[in-house]
Structure formats: C-alpha cells, structure tokens
Biopython code that builds the backbone (N, CA, C, O; Angstrom):
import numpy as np
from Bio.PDB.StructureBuilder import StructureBuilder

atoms = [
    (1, "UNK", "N", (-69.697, -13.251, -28.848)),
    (1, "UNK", "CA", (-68.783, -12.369, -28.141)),
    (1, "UNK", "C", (-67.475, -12.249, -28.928)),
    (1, "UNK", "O", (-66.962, -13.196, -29.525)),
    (2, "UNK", "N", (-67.062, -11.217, -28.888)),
    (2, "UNK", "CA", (-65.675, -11.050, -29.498)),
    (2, "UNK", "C", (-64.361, -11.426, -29.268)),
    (2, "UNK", "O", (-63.824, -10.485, -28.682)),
    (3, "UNK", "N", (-63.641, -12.257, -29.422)),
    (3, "UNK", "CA", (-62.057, -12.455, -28.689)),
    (3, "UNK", "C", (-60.849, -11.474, -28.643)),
    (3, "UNK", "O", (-59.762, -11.772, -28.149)),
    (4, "UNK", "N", (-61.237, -9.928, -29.374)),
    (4, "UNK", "CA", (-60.326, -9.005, -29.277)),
    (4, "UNK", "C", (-60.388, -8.679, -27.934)),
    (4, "UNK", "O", (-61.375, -8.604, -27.202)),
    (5, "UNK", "N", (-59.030, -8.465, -27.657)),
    (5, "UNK", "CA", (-58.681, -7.474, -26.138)),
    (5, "UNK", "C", (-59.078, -6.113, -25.851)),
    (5, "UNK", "O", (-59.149, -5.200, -26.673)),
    (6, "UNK", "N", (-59.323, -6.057, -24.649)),
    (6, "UNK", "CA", (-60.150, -4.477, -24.935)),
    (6, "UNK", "C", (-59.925, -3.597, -23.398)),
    (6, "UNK", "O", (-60.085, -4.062, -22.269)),
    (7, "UNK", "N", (-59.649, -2.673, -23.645)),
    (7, "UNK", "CA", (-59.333, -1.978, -21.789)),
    (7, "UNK", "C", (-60.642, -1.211, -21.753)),
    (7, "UNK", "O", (-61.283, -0.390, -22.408)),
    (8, "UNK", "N", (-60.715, -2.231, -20.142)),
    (8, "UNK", "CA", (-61.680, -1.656, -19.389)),
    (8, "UNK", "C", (-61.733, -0.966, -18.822)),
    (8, "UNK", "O", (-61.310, -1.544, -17.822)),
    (9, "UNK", "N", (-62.099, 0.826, -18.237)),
    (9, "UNK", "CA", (-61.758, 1.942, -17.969)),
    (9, "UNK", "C", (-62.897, 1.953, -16.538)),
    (9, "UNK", "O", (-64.110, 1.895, -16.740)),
    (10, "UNK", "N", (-62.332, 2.033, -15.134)),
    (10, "UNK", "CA", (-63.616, 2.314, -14.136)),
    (10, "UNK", "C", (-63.344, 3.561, -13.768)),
    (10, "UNK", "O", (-62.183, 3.933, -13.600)),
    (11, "UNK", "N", (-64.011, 4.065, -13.662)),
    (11, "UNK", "CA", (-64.271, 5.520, -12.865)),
    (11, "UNK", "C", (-64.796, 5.195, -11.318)),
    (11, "UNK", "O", (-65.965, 4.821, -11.227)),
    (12, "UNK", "N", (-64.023, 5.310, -10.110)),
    (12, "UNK", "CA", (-64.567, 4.881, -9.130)),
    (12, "UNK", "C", (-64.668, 5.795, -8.245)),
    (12, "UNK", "O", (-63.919, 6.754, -8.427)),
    (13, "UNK", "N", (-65.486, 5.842, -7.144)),
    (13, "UNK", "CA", (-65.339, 7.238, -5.972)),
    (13, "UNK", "C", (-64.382, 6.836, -5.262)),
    (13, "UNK", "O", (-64.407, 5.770, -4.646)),
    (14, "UNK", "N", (-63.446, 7.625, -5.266)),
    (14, "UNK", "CA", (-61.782, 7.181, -4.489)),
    (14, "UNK", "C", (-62.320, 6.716, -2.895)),
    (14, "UNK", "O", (-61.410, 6.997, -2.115)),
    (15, "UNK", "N", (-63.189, 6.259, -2.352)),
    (15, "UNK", "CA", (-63.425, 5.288, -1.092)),
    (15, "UNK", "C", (-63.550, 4.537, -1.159)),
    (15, "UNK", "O", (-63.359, 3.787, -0.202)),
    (16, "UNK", "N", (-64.034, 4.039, -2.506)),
    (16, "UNK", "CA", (-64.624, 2.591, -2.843)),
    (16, "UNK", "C", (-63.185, 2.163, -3.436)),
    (16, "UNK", "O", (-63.319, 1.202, -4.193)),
    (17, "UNK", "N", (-62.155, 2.496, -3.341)),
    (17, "UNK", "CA", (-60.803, 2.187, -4.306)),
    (17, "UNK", "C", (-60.475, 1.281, -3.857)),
    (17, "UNK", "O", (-60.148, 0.531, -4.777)),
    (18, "UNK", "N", (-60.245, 0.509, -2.319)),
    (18, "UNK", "CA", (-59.753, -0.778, -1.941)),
    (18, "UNK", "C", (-60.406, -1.212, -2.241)),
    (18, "UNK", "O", (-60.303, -1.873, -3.274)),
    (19, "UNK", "N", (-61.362, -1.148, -1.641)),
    (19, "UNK", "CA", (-62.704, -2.654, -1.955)),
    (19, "UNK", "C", (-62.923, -2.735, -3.738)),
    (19, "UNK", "O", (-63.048, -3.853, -4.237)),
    (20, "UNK", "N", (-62.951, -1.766, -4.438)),
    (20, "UNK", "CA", (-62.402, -2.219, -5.797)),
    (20, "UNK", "C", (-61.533, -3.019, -6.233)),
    (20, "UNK", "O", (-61.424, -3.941, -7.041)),
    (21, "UNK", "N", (-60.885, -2.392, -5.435)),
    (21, "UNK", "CA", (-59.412, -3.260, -6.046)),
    (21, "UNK", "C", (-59.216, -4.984, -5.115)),
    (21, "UNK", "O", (-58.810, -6.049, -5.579)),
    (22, "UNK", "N", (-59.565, -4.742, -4.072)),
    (22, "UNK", "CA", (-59.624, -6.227, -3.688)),
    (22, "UNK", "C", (-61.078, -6.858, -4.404)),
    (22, "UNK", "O", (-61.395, -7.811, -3.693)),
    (23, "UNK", "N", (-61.712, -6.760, -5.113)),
    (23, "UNK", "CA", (-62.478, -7.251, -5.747)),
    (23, "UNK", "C", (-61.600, -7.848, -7.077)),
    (23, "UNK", "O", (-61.308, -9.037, -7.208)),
    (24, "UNK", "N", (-61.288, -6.911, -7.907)),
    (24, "UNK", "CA", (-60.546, -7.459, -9.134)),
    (24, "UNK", "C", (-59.338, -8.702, -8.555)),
    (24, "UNK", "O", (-59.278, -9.868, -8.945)),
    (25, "UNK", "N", (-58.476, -8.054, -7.557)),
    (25, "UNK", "CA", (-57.568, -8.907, -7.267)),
    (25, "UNK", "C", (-58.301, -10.399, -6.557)),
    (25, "UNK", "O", (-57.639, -11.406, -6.309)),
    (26, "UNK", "N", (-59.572, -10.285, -6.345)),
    (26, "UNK", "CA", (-59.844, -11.683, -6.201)),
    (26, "UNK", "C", (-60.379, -12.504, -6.988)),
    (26, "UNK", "O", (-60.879, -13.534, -6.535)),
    (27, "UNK", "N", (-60.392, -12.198, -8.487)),
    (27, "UNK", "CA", (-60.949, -12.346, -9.547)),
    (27, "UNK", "C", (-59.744, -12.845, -10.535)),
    (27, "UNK", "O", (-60.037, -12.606, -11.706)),
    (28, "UNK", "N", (-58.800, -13.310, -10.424)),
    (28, "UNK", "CA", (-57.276, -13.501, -11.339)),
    (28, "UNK", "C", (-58.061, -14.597, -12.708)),
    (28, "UNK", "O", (-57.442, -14.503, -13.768)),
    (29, "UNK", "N", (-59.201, -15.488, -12.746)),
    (29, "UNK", "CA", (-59.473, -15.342, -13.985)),
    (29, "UNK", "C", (-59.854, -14.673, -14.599)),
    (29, "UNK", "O", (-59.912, -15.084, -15.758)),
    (30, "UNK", "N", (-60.394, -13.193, -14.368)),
    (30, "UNK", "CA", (-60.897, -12.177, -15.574)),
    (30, "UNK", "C", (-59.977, -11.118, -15.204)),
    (30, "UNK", "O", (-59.853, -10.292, -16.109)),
    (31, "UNK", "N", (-59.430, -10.925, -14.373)),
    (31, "UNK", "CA", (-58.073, -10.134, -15.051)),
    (31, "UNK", "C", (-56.786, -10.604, -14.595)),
    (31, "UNK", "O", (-56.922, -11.238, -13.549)),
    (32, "UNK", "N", (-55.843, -10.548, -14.904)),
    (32, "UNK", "CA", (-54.077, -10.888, -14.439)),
    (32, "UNK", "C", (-53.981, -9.899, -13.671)),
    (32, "UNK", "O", (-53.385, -10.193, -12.635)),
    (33, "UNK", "N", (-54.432, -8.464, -13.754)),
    (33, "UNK", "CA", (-54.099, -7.233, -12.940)),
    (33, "UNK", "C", (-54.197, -5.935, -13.742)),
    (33, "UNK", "O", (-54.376, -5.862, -14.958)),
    (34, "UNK", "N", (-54.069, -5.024, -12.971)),
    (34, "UNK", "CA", (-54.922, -3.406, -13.312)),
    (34, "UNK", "C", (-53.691, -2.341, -12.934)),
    (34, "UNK", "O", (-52.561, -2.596, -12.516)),
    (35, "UNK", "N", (-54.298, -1.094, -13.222)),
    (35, "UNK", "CA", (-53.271, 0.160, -13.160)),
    (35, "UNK", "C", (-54.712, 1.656, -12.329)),
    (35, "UNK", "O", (-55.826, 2.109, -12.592)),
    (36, "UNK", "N", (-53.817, 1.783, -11.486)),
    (36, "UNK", "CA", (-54.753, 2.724, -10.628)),
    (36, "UNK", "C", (-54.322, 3.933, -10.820)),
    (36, "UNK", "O", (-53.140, 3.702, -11.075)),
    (37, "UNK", "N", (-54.425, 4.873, -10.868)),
    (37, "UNK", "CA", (-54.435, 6.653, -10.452)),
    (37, "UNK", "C", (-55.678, 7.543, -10.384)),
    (37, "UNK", "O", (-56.801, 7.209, -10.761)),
    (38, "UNK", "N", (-55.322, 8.750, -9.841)),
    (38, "UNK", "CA", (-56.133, 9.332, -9.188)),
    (38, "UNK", "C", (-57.223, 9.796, -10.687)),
    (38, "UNK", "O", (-57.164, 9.430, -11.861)),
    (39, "UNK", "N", (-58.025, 10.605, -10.069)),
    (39, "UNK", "CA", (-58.643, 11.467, -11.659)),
    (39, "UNK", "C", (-59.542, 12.574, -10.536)),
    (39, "UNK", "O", (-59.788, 12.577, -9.330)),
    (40, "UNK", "N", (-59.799, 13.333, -11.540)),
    (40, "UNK", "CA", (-60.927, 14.104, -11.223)),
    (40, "UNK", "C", (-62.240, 14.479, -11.956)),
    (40, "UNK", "O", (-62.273, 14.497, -13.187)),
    (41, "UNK", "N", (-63.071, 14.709, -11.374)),
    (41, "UNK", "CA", (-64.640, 14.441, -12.317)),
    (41, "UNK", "C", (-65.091, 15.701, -12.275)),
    (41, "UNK", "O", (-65.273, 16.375, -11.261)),
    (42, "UNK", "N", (-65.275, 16.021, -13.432)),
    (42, "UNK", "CA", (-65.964, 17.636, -14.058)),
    (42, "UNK", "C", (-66.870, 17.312, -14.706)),
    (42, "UNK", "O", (-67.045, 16.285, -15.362)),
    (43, "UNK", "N", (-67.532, 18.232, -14.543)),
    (43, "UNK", "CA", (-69.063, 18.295, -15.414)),
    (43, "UNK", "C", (-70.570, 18.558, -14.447)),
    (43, "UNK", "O", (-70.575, 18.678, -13.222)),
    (44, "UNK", "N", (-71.719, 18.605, -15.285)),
    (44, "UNK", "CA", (-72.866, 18.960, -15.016)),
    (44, "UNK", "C", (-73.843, 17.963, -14.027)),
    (44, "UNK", "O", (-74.825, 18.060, -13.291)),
    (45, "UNK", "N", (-72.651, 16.694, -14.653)),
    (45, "UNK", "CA", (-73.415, 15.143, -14.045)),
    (45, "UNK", "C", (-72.994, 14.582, -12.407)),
    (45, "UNK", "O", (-73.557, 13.738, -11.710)),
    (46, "UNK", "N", (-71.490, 15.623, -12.071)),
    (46, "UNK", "CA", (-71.274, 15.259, -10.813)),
    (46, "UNK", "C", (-71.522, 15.922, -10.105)),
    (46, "UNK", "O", (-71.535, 17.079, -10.527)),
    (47, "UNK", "N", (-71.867, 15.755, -8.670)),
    (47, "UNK", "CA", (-72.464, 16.310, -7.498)),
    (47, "UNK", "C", (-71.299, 16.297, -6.727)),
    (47, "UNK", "O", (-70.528, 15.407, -6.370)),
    (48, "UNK", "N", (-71.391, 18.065, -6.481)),
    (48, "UNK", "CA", (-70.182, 18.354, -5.457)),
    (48, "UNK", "C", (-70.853, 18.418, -4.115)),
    (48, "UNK", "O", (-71.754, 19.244, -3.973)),
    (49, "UNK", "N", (-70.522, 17.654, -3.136)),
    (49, "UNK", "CA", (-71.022, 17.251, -1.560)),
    (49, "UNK", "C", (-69.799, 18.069, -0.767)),
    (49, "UNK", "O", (-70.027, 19.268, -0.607)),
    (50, "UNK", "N", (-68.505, 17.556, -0.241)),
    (50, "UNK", "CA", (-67.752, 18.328, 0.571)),
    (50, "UNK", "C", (-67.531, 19.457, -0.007)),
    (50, "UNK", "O", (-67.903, 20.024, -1.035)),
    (51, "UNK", "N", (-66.490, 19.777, 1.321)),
    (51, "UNK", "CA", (-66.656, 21.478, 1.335)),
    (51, "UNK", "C", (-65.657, 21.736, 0.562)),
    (51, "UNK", "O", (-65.724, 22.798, -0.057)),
    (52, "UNK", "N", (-64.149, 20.651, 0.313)),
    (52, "UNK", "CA", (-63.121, 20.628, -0.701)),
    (52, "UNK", "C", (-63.122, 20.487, -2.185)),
    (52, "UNK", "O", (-62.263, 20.793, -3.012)),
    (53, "UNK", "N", (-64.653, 19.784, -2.353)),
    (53, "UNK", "CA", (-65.077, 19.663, -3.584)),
    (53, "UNK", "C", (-65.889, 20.735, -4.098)),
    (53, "UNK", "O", (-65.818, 20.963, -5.306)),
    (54, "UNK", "N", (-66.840, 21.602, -3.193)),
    (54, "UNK", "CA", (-66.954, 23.295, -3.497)),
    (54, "UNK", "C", (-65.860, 24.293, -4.039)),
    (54, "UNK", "O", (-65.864, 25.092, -4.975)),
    (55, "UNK", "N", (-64.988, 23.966, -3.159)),
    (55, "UNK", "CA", (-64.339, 24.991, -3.654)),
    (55, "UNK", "C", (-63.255, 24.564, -4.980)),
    (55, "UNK", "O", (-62.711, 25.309, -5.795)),
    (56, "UNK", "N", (-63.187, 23.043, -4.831)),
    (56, "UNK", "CA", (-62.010, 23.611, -5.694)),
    (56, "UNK", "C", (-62.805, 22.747, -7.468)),
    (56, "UNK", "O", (-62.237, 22.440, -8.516)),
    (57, "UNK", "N", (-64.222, 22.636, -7.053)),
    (57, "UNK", "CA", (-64.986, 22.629, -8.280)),
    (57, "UNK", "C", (-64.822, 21.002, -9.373)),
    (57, "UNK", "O", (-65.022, 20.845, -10.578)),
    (58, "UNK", "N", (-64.454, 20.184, -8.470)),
    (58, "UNK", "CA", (-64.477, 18.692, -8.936)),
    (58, "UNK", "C", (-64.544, 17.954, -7.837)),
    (58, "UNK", "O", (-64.510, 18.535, -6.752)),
    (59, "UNK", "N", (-64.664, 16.393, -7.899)),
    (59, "UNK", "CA", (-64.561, 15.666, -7.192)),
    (59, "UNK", "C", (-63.398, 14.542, -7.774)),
    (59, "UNK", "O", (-62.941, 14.305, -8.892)),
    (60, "UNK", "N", (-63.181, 14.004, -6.454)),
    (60, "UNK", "CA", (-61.808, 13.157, -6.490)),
    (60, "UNK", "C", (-62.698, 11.399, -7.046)),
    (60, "UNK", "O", (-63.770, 10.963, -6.628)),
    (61, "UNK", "N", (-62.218, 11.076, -7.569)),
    (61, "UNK", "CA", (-62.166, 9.648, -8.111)),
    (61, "UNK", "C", (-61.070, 8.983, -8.527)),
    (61, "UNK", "O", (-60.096, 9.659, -8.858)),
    (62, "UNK", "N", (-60.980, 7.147, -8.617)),
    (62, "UNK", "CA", (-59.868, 6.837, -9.078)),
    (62, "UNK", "C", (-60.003, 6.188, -10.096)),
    (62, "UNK", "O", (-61.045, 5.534, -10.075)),
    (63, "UNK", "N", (-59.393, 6.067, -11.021)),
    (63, "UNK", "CA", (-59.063, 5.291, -12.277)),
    (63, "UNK", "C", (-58.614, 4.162, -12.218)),
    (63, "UNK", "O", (-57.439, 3.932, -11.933)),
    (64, "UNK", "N", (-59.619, 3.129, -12.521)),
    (64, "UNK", "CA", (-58.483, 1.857, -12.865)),
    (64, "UNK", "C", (-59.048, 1.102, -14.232)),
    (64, "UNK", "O", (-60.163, 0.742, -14.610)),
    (65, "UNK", "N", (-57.611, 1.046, -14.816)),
    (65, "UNK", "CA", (-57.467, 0.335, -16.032)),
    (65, "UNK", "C", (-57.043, -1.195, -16.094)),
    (65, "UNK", "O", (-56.120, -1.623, -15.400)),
    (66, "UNK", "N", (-57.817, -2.046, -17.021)),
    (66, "UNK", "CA", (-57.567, -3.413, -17.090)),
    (66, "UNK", "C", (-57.513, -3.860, -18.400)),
    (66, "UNK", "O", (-58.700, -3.889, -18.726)),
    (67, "UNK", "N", (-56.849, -4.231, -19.360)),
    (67, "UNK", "CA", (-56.932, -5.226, -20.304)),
    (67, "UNK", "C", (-57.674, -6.350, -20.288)),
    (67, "UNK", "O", (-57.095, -7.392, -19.981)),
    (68, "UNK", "N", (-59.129, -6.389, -20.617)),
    (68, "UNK", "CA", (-59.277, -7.493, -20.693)),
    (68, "UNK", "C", (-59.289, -8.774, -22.143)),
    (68, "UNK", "O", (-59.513, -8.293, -23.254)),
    (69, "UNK", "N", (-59.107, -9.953, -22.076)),
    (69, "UNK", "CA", (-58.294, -10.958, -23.450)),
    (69, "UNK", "C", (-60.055, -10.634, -23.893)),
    (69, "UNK", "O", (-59.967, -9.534, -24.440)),
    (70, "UNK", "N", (-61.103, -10.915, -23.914)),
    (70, "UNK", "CA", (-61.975, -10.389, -24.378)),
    (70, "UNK", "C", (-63.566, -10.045, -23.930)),
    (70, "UNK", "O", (-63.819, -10.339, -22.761)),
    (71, "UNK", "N", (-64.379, -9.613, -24.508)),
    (71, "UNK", "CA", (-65.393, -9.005, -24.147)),
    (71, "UNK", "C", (-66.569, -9.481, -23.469)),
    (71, "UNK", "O", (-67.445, -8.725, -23.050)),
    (72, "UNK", "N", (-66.593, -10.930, -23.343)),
    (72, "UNK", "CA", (-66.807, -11.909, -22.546)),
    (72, "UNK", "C", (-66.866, -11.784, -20.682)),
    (72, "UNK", "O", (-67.742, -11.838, -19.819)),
    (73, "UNK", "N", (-65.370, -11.592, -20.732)),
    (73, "UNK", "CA", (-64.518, -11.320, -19.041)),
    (73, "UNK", "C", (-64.434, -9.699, -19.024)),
    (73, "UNK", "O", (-63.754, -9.257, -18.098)),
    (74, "UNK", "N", (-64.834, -9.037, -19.625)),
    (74, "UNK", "CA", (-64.837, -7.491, -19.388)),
    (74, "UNK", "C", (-66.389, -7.412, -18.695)),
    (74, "UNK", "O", (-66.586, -6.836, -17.625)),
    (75, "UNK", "N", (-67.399, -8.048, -19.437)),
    (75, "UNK", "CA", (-68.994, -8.164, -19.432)),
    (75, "UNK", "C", (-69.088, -8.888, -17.526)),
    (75, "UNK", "O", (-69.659, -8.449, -16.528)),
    (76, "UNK", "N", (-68.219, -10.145, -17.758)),
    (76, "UNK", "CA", (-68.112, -10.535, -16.303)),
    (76, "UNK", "C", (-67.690, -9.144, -15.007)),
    (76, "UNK", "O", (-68.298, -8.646, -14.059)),
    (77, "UNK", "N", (-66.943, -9.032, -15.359)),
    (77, "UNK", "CA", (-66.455, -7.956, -14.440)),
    (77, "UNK", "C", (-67.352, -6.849, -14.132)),
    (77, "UNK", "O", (-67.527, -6.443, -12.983)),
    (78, "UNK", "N", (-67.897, -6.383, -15.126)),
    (78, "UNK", "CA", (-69.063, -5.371, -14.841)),
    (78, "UNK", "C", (-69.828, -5.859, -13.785)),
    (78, "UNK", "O", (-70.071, -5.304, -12.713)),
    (79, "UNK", "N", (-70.332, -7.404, -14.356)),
    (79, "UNK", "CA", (-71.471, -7.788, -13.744)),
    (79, "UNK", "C", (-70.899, -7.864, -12.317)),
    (79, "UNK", "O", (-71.475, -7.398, -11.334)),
    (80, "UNK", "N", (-69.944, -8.370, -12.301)),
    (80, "UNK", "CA", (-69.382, -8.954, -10.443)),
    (80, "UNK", "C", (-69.675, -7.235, -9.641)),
    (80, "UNK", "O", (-70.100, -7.071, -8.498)),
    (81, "UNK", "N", (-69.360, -6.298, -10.484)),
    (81, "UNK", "CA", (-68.989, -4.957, -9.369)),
    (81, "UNK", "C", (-70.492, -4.280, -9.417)),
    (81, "UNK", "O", (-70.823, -3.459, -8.561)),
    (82, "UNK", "N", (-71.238, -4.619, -10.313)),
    (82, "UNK", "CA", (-72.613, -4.572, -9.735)),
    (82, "UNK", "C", (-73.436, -4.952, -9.065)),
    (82, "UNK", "O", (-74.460, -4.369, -8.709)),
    (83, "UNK", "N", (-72.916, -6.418, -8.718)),
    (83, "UNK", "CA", (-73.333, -7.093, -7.370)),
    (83, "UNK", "C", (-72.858, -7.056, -6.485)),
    (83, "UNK", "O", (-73.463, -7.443, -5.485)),
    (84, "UNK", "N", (-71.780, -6.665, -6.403)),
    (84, "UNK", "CA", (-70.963, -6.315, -4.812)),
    (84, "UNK", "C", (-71.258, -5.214, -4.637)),
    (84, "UNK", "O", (-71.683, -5.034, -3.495)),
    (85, "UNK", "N", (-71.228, -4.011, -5.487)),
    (85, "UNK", "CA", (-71.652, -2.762, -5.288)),
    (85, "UNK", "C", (-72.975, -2.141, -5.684)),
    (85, "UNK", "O", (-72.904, -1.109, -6.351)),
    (86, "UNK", "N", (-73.905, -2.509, -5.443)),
    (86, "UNK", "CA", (-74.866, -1.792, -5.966)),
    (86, "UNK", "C", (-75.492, -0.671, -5.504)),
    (86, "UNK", "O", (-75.770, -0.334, -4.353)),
    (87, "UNK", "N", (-75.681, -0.118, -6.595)),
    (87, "UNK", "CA", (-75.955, 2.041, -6.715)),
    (87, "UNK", "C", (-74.609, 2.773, -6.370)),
    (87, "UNK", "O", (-74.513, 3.956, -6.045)),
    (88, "UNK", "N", (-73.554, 1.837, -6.501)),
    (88, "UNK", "CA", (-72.133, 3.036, -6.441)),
    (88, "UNK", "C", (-72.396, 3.590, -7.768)),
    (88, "UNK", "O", (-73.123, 3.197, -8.680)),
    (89, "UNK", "N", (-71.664, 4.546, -7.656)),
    (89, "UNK", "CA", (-71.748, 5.476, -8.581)),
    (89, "UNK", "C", (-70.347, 5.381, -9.246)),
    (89, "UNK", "O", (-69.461, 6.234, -9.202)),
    (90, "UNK", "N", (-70.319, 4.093, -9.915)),
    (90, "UNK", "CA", (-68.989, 3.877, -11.407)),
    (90, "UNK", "C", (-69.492, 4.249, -12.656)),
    (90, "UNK", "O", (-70.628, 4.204, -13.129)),
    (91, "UNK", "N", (-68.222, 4.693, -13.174)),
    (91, "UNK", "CA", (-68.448, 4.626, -14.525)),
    (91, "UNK", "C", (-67.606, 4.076, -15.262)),
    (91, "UNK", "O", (-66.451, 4.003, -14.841)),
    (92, "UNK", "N", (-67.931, 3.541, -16.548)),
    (92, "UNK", "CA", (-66.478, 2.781, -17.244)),
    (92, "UNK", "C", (-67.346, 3.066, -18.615)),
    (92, "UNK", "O", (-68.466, 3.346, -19.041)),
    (93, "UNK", "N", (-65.964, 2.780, -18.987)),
    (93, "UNK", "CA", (-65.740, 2.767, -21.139)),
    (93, "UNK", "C", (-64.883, 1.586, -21.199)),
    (93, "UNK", "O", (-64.060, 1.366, -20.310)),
    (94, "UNK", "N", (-65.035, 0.823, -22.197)),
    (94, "UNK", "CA", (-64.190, -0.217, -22.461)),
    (94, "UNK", "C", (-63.875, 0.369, -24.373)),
    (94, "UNK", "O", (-64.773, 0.702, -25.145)),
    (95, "UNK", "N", (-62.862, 0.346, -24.592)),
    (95, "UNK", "CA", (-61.905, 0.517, -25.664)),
    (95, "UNK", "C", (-61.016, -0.333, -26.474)),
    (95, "UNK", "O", (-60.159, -0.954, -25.845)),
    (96, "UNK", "N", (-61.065, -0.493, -27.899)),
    (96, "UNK", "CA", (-60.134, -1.532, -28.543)),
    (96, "UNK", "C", (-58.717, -1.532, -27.938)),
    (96, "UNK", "O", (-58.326, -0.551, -27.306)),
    (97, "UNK", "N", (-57.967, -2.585, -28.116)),
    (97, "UNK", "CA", (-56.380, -2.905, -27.778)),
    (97, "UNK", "C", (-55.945, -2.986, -28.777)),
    (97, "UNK", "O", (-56.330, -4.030, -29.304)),
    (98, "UNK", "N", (-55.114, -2.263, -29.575)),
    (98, "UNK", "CA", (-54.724, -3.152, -30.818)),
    (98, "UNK", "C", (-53.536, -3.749, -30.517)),
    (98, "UNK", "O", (-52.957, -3.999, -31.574)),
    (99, "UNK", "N", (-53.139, -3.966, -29.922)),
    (99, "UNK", "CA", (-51.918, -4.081, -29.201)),
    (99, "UNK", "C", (-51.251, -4.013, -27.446)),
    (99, "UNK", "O", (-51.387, -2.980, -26.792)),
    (100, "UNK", "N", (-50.717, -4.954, -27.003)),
    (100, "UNK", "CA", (-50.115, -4.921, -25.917)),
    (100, "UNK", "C", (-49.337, -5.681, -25.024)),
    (100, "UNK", "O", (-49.764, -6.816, -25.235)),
    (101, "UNK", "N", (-48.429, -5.781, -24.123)),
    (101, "UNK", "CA", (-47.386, -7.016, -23.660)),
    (101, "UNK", "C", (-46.537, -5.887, -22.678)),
    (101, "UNK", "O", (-46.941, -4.880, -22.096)),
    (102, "UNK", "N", (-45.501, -6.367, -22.742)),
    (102, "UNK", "CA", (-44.084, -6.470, -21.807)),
    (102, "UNK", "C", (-43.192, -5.972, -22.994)),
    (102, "UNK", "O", (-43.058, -6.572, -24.061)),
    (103, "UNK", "N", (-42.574, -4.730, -22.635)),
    (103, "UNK", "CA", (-40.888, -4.787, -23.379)),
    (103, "UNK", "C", (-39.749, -5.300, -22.362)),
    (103, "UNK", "O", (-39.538, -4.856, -21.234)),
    (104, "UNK", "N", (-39.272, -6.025, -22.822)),
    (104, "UNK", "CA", (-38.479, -6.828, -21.506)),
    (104, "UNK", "C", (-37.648, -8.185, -22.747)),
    (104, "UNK", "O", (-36.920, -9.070, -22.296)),
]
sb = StructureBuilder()
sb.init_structure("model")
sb.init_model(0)
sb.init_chain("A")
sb.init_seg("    ")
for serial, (resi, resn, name, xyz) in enumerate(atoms, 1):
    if name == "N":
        sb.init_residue(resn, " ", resi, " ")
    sb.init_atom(name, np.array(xyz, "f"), 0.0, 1.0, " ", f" {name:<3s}", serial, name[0])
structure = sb.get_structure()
C-alpha cells in the first residue's frame, strides 16, 4: 500500500448525506474530517425519478471530500460505506495530494 495522501471524492444521493456523514465522523481513525457541498449529476448514467429532476434535467447529490494520510484508510473507508450502505448508489475517485495543511 502506498503512504502518499490522497483525497477521497464521494458522490452521495443528498439523503444519504447525514448518515454519511455520521458514518465518517464516527470513524476519527481514518479520517480527522471532510468538506461537504452540494453537486449535481449529469449524464446518460443518472436516472431522473422526481418531477424537479425532469425538469430541470439533473439530480441533486452531495460531495464530500477527505484527505486521506494513505491508501490503506481510503480502501478502509470504502469498505465501511459498503457495509453500512449497500446498493446506494456512491460514487468516488480518490486523487494524489501533493500537498496540504493549515495556513495559520
């Protein structure tokens, strides 16, 4: 496994966003903490169900981002939200860090 840092990217269905997030937050050895905002999902692969997501041609999801120290505790994390959640419909990318901290 690698010891570079690496952000972990979830794509979540904005209902599942607490229970996401109280998942990570009960997890403080594989992450210190995350960054949430909204997103929206375009494309061929998502299924528009409500009547708000007809018309206005996406669906709502939320983003949360995590640093994880390495690829080890990123691999953990997957695994934990596949057992608490299984057949949600996440998606994630995990990405190099070359860099990151506190300006302070």
């Amino acid at each position: 496994m690698s010891d570079a840092p690496l952000l972990l990217t979830l794509i979540v269905p904005h209902e599942l966003e607490e229970a996401v997030a109280d998942a990570l937050l009960a997890r403080p050895d594989l992450t210190a903490g995350f960054s949430s905002m909204a997103a929206e999902g375009h494309g061929r692969s998502i299924q528009l169900v409500e009547a708000d997501e007809l018309v206005c041609g996406h669906v709502r999801r939320k983003r949360l981002d995590t640093v994880c120290s390495n690829r080890e505790k990123a691999d953990a994390i997957l695994a934990m939200l596949r057992e608490q959640f299984p057949g949600a419909n996440f998606y994630y990318w995990l990405t190099p860090v070359l860099a990151h901290g506190r300006l302070a």
